[in-house]
N, C-alpha and C positions, 0 to 999 in steps of 0.2 A: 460530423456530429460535434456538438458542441460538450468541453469537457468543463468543469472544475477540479482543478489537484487542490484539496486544504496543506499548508502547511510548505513554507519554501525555503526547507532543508535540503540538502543533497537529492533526497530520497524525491521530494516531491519537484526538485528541478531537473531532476534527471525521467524521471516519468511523464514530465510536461513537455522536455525536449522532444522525446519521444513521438508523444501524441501530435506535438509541432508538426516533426519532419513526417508524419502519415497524411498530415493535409488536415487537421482538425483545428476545430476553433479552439483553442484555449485561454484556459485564465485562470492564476494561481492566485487561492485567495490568503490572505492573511489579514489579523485582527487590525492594526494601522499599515496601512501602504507607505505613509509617508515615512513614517518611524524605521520602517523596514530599509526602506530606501536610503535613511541617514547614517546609518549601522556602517562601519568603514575597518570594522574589527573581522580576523580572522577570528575562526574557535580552533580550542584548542588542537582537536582534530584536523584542521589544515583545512576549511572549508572558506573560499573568500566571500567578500559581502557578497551578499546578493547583488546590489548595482551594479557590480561589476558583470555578474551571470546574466540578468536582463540586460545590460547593452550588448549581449551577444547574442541575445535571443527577441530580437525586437516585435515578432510573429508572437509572444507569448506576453498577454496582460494582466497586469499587476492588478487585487482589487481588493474589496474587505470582503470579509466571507460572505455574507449576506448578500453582497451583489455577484458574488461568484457564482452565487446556489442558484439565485435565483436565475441567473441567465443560461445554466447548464442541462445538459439530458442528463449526464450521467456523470455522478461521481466520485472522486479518488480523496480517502483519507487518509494523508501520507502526513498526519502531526503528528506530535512527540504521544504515545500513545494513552502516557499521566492527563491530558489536558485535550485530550478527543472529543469526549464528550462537552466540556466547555465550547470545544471550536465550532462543534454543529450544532451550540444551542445560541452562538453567535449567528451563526449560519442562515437559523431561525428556520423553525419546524413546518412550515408552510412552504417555506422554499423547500424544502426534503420530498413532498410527501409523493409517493407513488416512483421515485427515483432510482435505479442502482446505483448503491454505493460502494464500491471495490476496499475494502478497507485492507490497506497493507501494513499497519500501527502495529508495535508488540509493547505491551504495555508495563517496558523499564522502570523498576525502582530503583534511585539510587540513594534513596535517605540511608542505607546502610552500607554505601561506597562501594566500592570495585572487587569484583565485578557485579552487575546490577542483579538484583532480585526479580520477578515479576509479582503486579499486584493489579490485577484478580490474578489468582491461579489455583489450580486443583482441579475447583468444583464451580467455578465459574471463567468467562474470559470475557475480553474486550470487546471482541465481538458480538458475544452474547449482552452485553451492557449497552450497547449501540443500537442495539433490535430491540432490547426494551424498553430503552428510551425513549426511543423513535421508531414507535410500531409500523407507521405508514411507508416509511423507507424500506427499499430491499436490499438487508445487508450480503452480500458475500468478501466473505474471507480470502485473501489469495494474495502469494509473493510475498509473504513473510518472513518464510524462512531462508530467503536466501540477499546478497548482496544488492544493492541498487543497480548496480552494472551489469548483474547477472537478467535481474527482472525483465530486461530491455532488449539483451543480445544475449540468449540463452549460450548459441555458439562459443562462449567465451569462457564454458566448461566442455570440455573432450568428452566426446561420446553419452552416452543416453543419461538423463538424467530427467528429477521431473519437479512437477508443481502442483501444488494443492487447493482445491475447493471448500469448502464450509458454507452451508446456508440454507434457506428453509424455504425459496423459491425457486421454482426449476427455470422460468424463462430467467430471472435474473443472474444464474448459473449458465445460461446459456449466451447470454452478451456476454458477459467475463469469458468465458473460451473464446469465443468468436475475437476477444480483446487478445487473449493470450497468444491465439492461434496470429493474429497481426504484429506481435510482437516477435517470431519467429518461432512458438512453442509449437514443436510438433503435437498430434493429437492425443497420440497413444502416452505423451508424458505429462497430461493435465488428468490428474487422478480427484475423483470426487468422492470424498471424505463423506459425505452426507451433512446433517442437518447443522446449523448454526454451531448447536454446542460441542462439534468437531473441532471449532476454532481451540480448544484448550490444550488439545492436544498438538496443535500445528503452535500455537503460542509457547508453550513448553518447551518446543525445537529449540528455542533461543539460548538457555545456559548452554546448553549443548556446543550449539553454532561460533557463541565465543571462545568459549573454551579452544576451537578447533580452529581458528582465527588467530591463539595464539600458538595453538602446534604447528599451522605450518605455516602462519608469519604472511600469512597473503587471504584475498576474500575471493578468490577467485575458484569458489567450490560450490559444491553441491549436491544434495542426495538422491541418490537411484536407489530405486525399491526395487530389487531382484524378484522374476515372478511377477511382475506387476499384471503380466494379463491384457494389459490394454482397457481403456477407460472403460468397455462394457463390462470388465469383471469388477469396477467400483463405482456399479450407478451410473457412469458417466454416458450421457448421451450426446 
């Protein structure tokens, strides 16, 4: 299958490695390639340029969103989640239309410094602003709340833990598992949240998440919902 990942952060090169070593087509879009490419600065976080990530990944192409979208089935919104919607109106809503798009963005504010706020939150989410943006697209919600390391090789949390769905299409809920399940998520641990505006509550996870990021000083966690039942006790099919 062919993928687009928006956004080539950590997040969305470690997703695109991913989809690489399954045997898929990829291509990570970003608004200038070239610019990306010229980038030779670490962030502060300890992330190297990107050039350096692409000459190790030479299976996965570089492109601007709009020719990302347009050449993809299915895909992955892994930018900064302030500037999503920007990305996939770069993207250009014709290349979107009828598509799943996996959106794993939490939509971090930092205008009011450390640790970040989110914005929407409450009574709206990222998610839900992606689907009304872009009606014709099938948004689901998923792998947000947890690590980029974790999204890929679930194994790298001890014992059962799970992941969440959001979205208001059941076949496009059902490629996302079928995604999940290729990633090594067992079945019984992809819990399905229900409709789109689920997303608020999986986006909320975040203060949280940091918070416990810095209790115990590592990202290598995750949450189990005791009683979970097994995906037929939450919708999941």
């Amino acid at each position: 299958m062919r993928y687009a990942v928006l956004g080539t952060g950590i997040v969305g090169r470690t997703l695109a490695a991913k989809l690489d070593s399954l045997g898929h087509e990829v291509l990570i879009g970003t608004r200038d390639p070239a610019d990306t490419l010229a980038r030779t600065e670490t962030t502060p976080t300890g992330v190297a340029p990107y050039a350096l990530w692409q000459a190790e990944h030479t299976g996965v192409r570089l492109a601007r969103f709009e020719e990302a979208a347009a050449h993809a089935d299915f895909l992955v919104n892994a930018t900064a989640g302030q500037v999503s919607i920007e990305a996939l109106a770069a993207a250009g809503a014709a290349h979107l239309e009828g598509k799943v798009l996996l959106d794993v963005a939490n939509p971090l504010d930092f205008s009011r410094g450390l640790p970040p706020g989110l914005d929407p939150v409450n009574d709206d989410s990222l998610g839900e602003r992606i689907q009304r943006t872009f009606p014709a697209l099938r948004v689901v919600k998923t792998l947000n709340t947890m690590n980029c390391q974790v999204m890929v090789d679930p194994g790298r949390v001890a014992g059962e833990h799970h992941v969440f769905l959001s979205g208001d299409d059941a076949e496009a809920k059902k490629s996302a598992r079928e995604l999940l399940y290729s990633f090594g998520w067992p079945e019984a641990s992809v819990l399905d949240l229900g409709g789109i505006e689920t997303a608020r509550g999986a986006e909320m996870v975040l203060p949280l998440w940091l918070r416990l990021m810095g209790a115990l000083g590592h990202t290598d966690f995750n949450f189990h919902i005791q009683g979970a039942g097994g995906p037929g006790a939450w919708g999941g099919h």
